[in-house]
PLY file of the C-alpha trace (Angstrom):
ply
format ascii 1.0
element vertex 331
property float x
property float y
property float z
element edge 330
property int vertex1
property int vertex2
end_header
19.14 96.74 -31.37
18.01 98.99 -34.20
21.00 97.75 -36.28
20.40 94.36 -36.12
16.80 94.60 -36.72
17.19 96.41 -40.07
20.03 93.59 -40.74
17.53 91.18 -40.72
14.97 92.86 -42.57
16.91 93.49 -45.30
18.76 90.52 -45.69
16.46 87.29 -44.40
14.77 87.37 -47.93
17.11 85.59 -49.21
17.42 82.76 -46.52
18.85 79.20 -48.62
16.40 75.99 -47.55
18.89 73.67 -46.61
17.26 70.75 -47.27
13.33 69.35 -47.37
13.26 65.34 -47.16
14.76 64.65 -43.59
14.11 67.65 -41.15
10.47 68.80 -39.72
9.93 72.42 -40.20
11.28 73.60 -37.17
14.85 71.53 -37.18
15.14 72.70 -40.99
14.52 76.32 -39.89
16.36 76.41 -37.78
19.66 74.51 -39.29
19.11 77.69 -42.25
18.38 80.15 -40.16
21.76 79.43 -38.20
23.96 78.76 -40.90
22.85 81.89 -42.16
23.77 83.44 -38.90
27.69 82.30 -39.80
27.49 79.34 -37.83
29.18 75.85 -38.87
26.29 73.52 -38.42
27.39 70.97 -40.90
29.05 69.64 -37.22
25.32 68.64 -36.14
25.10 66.28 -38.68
27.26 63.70 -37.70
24.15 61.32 -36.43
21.61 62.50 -39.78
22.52 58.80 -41.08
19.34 56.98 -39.88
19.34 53.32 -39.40
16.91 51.44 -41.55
15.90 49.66 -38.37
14.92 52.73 -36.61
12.62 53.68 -40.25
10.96 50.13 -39.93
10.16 50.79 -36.94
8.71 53.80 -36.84
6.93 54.26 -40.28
5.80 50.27 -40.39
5.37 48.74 -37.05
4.25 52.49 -35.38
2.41 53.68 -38.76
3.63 57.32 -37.73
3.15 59.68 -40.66
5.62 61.16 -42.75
6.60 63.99 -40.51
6.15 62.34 -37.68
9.52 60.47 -37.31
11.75 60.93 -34.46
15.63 61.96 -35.28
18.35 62.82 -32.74
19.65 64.61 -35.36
19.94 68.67 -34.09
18.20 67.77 -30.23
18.67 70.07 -28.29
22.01 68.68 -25.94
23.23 68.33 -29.04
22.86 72.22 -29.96
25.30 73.06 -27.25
28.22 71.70 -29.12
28.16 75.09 -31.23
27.14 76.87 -28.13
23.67 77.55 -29.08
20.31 77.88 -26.92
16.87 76.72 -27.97
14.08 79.11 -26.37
10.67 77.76 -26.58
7.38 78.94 -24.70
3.85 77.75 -24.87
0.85 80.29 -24.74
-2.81 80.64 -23.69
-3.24 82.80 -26.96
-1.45 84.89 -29.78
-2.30 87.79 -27.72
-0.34 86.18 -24.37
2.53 85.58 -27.27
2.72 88.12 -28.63
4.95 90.89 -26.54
7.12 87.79 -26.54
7.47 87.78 -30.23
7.83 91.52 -30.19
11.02 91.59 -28.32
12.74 88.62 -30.10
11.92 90.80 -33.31
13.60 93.31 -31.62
16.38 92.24 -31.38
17.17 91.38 -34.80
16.32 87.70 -34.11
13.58 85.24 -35.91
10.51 83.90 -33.77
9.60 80.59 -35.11
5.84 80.65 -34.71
3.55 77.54 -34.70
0.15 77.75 -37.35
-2.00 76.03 -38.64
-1.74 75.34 -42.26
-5.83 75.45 -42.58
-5.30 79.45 -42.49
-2.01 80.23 -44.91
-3.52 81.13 -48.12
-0.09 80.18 -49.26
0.01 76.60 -48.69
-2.19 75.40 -51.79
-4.34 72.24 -51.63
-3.81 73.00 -47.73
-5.43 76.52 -47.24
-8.80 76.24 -45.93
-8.77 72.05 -46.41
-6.43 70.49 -43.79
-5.50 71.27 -40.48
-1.96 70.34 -39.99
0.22 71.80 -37.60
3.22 73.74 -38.94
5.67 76.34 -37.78
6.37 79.82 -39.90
9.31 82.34 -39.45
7.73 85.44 -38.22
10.84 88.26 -39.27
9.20 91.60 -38.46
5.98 93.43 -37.20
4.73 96.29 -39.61
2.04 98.86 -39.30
0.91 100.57 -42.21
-2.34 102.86 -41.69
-3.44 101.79 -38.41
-3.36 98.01 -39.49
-0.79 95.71 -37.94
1.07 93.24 -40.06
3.56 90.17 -39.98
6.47 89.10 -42.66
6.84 85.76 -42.51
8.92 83.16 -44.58
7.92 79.77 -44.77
7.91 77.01 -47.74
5.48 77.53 -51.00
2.81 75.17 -51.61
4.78 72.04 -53.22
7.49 72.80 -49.85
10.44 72.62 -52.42
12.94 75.38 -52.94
14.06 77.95 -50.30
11.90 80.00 -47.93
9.78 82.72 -49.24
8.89 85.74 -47.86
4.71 86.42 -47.39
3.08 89.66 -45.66
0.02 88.84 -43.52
-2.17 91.01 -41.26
-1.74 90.40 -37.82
-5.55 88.58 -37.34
-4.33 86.29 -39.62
-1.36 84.97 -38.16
-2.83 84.87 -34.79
-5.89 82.89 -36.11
-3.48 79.98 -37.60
-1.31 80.34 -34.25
-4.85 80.08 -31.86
-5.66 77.06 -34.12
-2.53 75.77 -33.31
-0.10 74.10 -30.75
0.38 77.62 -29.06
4.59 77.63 -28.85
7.23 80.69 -29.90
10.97 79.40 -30.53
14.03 80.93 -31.16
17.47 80.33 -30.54
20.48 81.92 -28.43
23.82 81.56 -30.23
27.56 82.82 -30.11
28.17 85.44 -32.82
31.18 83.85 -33.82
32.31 80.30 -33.38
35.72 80.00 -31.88
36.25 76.10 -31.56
37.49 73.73 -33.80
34.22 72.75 -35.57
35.81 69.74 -37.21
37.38 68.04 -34.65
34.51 68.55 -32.67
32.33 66.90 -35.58
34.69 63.67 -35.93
34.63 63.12 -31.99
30.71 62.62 -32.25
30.79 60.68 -35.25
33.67 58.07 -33.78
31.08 58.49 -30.81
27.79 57.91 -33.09
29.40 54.96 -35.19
29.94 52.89 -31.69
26.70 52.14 -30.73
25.12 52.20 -34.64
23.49 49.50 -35.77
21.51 48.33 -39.27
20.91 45.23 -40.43
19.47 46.56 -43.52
16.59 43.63 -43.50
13.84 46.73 -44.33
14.96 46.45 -47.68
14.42 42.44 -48.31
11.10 43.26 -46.36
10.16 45.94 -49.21
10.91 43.13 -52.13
8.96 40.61 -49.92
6.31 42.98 -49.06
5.88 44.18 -53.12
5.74 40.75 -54.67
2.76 39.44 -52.06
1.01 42.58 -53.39
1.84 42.07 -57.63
-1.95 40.45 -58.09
-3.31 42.99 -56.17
-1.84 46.22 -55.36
-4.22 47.93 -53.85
-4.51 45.76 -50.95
-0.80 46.84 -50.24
-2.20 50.10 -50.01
-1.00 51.22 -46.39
2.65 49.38 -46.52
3.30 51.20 -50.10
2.60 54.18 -48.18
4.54 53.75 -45.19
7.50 52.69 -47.82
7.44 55.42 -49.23
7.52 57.62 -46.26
10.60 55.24 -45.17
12.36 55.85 -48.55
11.86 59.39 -48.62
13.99 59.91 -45.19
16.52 57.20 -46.32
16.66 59.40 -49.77
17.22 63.10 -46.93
19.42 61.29 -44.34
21.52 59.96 -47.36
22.05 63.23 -49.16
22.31 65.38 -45.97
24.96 62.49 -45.18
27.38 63.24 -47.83
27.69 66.97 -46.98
28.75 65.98 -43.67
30.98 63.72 -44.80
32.71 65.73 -47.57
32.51 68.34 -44.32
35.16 66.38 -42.34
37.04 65.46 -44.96
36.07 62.20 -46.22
37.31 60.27 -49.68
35.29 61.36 -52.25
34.17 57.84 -53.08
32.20 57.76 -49.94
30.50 61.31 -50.84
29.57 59.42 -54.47
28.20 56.67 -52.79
25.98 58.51 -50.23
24.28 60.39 -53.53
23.64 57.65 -55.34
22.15 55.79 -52.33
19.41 59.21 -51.70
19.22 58.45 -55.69
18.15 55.13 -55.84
15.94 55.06 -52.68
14.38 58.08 -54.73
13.76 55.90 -57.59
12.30 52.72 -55.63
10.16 55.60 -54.08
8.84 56.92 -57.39
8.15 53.59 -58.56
5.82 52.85 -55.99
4.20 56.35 -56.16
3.15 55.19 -59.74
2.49 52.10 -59.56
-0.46 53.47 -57.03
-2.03 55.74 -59.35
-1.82 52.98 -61.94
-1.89 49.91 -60.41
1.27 48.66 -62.31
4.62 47.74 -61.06
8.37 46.50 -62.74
8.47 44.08 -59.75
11.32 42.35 -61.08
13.25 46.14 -62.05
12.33 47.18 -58.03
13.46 44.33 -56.72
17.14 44.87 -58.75
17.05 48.51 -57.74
16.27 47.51 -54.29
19.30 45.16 -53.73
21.55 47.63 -55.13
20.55 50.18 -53.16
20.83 47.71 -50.09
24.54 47.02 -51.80
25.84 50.48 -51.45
24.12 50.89 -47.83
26.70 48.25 -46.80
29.49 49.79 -48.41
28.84 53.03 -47.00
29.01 51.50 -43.55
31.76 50.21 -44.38
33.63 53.49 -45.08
32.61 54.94 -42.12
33.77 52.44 -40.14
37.27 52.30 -42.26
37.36 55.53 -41.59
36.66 56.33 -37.81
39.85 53.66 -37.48
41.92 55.04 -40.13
41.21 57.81 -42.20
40.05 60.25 -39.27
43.13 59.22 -37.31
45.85 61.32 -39.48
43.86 64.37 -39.63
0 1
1 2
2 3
3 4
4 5
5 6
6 7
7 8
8 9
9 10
10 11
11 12
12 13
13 14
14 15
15 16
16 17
17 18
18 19
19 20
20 21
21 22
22 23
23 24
24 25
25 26
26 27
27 28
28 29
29 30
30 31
31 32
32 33
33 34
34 35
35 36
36 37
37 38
38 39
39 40
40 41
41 42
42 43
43 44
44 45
45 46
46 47
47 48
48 49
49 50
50 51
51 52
52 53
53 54
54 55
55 56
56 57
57 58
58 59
59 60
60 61
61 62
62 63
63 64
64 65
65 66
66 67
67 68
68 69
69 70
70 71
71 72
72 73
73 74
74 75
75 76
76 77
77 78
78 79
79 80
80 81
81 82
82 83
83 84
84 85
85 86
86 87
87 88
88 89
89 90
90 91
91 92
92 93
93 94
94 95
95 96
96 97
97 98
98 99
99 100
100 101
101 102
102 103
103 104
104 105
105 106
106 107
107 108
108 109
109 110
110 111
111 112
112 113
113 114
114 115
115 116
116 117
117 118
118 119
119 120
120 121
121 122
122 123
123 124
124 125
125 126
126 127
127 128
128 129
129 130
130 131
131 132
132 133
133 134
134 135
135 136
136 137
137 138
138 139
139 140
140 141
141 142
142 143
143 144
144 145
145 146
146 147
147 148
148 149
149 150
150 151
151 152
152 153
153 154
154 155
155 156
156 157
157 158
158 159
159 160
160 161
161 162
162 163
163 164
164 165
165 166
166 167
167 168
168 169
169 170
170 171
171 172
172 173
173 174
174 175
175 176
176 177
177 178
178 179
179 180
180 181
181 182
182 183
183 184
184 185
185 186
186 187
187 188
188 189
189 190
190 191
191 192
192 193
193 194
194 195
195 196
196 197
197 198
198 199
199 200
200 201
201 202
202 203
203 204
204 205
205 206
206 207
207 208
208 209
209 210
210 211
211 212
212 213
213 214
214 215
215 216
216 217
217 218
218 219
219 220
220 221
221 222
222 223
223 224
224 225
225 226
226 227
227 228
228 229
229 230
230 231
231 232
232 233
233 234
234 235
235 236
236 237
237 238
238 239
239 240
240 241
241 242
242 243
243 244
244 245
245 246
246 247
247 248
248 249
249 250
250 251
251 252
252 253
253 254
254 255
255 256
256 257
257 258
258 259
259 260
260 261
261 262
262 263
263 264
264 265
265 266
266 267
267 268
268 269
269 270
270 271
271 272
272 273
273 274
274 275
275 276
276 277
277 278
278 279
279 280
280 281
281 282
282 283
283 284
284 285
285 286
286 287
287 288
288 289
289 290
290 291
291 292
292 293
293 294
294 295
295 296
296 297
297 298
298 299
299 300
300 301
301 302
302 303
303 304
304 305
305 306
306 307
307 308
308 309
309 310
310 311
311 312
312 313
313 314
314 315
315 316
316 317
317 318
318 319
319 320
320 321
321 322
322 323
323 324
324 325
325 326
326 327
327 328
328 329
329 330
C-alpha cells in the first residue's frame, strides 16, 4: 500500500493531457490517468468519430452547451473491454466523502473529485465569477502543522496543456466539492493488459462502422446559416455560437480519430486526412470567433473552406469503410 502511494506521489506530476477539445473533464482524466497506468486505451477510441448529425442535433436543435454533449465514446460497458471498473459515489457532504477519498489515496490510486470552479483560485476569469461544475484529481492528503491539505491536478486557467499540480487546504477543497454535484470516482483496472488490444479495437470499429451514419448536411446548413446572417451578424448571434461549439468537437473527434486509426494500423493517407479535417473545422471555427468580435466575415472564403472540409469528411468515410472490408481483413 505504502509503495504504491509514494509511486504516485512522486510520479503523477508529470501526468500528459491527452487531449482537450472532445472529452469532459472526467472522460479526459480518466483516458490520462489510465494510459499512464500502462494501459492501451487508444482501443476505446474506436467510436470518438462523431457523426455531424448527432452535433446538429445536440448543439443546434437541443442548444446544449459546449460541454454538455453526449459521446459513447469511453461509457462505461465500454470500459470493460480493457477490464477496467468505474467507481463512483454520491455524498451528503465532503465530510461523508471524505474517509472514502482517504482510502482510494491509500492505495496509490487517484479520486476524481467533483468542485466547483467558483472556489479554485486557479481557474482565472472563473475563480470567484462562475459557478460551473468541474471535477479535479485529488492525488494525496498532507498535514503540515496541524493543518490538513490536498494535491490536486487539474487544467490551468486557459484548460490547454497537461495537468498541473496545485496544493490546497482541506476547507478549500471541501467548499468547491459542498458547492458541487457531491460524487468521488475512480477506477478499478488490471495491472497489466494481457489481450490482444488491437484485434479487440478493429472488432468494435467493424462493429461501430455498421450502424454509422452522416449525411454531412450540418455543413451546407453552416454556409446557409452564415450568408442569411452577412447584413447582420449579430442577429446570428446564438447559431455562430452553437457552430462553433459543433466545430470545436468535429476539430477533437477528428484529431483523436487519427491516433486511433494510425493505432490499428491504418494507411497513412487516412491519418493525413483526419488532421487536416480537425484543421480546417479549426479554421471555419476561428473565423466565426472573429467575425463576432468584429462583425466581419470572408463569407465567400468560409463557404470554400466549408465544402472542403465537408470533401475530406466523405473521403474519410470512405476509408473506413474500404478498410473494415479490406484493409483490416489481412491483418
Amino acid at each position: 500500500m505504502e509503495e504504491g502511494k509514494k509511486l504516485l506521489a512522486s510520479q503523477i506530476e508529470a501526468l500528459p493531457r491527452f487531449e482537450s477539445k472532445y472529452f469532459n473533464c472526467v472522460r479526459s482524466q480518466a483516458f490520462s490517468y489510465l494510459k499512464f497506468r500502462g494501459l492501451p486505451m487508444e482501443v476505446l477510441l474506436f467510436n470518438s468519430y462523431e457523426s455531424t448529425e448527432k452535433l446538429f442535433q445536440q448543439y443546434v436543435v437541443e442548444q446544449r452547451r459546449k460541454w454538455e454533449y453526449g459521446t459513447e465514446c469511453m461509457d462505461k460497458a465500454f470500459l470493460t473491454l480493457l477490464g477496467i471498473e468505474m467507481w463512483e459515489r454520491w455524498y451528503d457532504n465532503f465530510d461523508d466523502a471524505e474517509a472514502d477519498i482517504l482510502n482510494i489515496l491509500e492505495r496509490g490510486e487517484i479520486a476524481i473529485v467533483a468542485s466547483d470552479l467558483f472556489y479554485l483560485p486557479h481557474r482565472g476569469s472563473y475563480y470567484q465569477n462562475q459557478h460551473i461544475d468541474h471535477f479535479i484529481i485529488l492525488t494525496e492528503a498532507l498535514e503540515s502543522d496541524g493543518t490538513k491539505k490536498y494535491r490536486i491536478l487539474d487544467d490551468n486557467s486557459s484548460a490547454l496543456g497537461d495537468y498541473i499540480c496545485y496544493e490546497y487546504d482541506r476547507e478549500l477543497i471541501a467548499t468547491a466539492f459542498n458547492s458541487a454535484t457531491k460524487n468521488v470516482i475512480t477506477f478499478h483496472y488490471p495491472k497489466q493488459f494481457e489481450g490482444n488490444s488491437r484485434e479487440i479495437a478493429l472488432t468494435q470499429f467493424r462493429q461501430w462502422l455498421s450502424q454509422f451514419r452522416d449525411d454531412l448536411k450540418f455543413y451546407d446548413w453552416i454556409c446557409e446559416t452564415v450568408k442569411e446572417a452577412v447584413q447582420n451578424l449579430a442577429s446570428k448571434d446564438a447559431e455562430f455560437e452553437q457552430i462553433i461549439n459543433a466545430l470545436t468537437l468535429v476539430a477533437g473527434s477528428r484529431a483523436i480519430y487519427a491516433f486511433f486509426c494510425q493505432f490499428v494500423g491504418m494507411d497513412a493517407s487516412v491519418v493525413e486526412n483526419l488532421q487536416e479535417c480537425a484543421k480546417q473545422a479549426d479554421i471555419v471555427k476561428n473565423m466565426l470567433v472573429r467575425s463576432r468580435i468584429t462583425k466581419k466575415l470572408d463569407t465567400e472564403l468560409l463557404a470554400s473552406r466549408v465544402q472542403q472540409l465537408k470533401e475530406r469528411e466523405s473521403v474519410s468515410l470512405a476509408k473506413f469503410h474500404s478498410y473494415a472490408e479490406e484493409g483490416a481483413s489481412h491483418v
